[in-house]
C-alpha positions as CSV (number, residue, x, y, z in Angstrom):
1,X,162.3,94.6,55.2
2,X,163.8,97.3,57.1
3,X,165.4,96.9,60.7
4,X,161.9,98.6,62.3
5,X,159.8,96.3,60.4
6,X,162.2,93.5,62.0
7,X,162.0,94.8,65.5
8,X,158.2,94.7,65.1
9,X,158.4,90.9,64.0
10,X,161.0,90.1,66.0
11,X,158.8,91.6,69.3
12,X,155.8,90.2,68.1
13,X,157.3,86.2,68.3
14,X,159.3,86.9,71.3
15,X,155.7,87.6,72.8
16,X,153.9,84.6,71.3
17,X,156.7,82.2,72.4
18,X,157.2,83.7,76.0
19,X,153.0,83.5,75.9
20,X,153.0,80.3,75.0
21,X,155.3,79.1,77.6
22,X,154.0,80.7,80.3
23,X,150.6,79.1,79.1
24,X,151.7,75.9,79.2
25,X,152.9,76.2,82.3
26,X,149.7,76.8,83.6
27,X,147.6,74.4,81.6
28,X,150.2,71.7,81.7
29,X,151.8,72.1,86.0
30,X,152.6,68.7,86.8
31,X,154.5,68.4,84.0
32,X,156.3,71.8,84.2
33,X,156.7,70.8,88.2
34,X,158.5,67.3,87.0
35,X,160.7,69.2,85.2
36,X,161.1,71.7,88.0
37,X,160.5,74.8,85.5
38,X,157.3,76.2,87.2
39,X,159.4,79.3,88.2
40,X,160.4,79.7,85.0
41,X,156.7,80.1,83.7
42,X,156.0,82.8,86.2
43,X,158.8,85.0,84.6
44,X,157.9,84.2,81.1
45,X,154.6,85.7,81.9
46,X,156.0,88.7,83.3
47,X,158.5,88.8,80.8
48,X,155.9,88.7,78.0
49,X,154.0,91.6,79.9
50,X,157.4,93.5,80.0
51,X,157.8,92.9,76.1
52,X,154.0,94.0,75.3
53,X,154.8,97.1,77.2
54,X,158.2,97.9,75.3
55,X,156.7,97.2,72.0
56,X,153.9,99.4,72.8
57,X,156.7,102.2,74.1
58,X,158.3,101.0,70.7
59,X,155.8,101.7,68.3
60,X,154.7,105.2,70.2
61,X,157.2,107.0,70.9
62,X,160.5,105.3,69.2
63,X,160.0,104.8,66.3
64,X,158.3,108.1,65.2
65,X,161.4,109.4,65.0
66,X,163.6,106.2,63.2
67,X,164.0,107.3,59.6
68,X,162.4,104.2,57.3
């Protein structure tokens, strides 16, 4: 697997787990506000958005001109 191929994987989970937290922050809030981490669930959202975008800037315009 090359280092791009990584990047792609790598993005892809960073995504799914960053999702999945922020989702269970918002399914799950009194549990998330017992722990006092709501704040944290707000940023994982964002920072998942952030991620989406930078793996979409990634894939476009990046790594076009990576050499496999």
């Amino acid at each position: 697997m090359s280092l791009k191929h990584f990047h792609y994987v790598f993005l892809f989970f960073a995504v799914l787990c960053d999702g999945g937290f922020w989702l269970w922050t918002r399914f799950a809030p009194e549990q998330a506000a017992g722990m006092g981490i709501s704040h944290l669930g707000i940023i994982a959202g964002w920072t998942s958005l952030a991620l989406i975008g930078y793996g979409l800037w990634y894939f476009f315009r990046k790594s076009r001109t990576i050499v496999v």
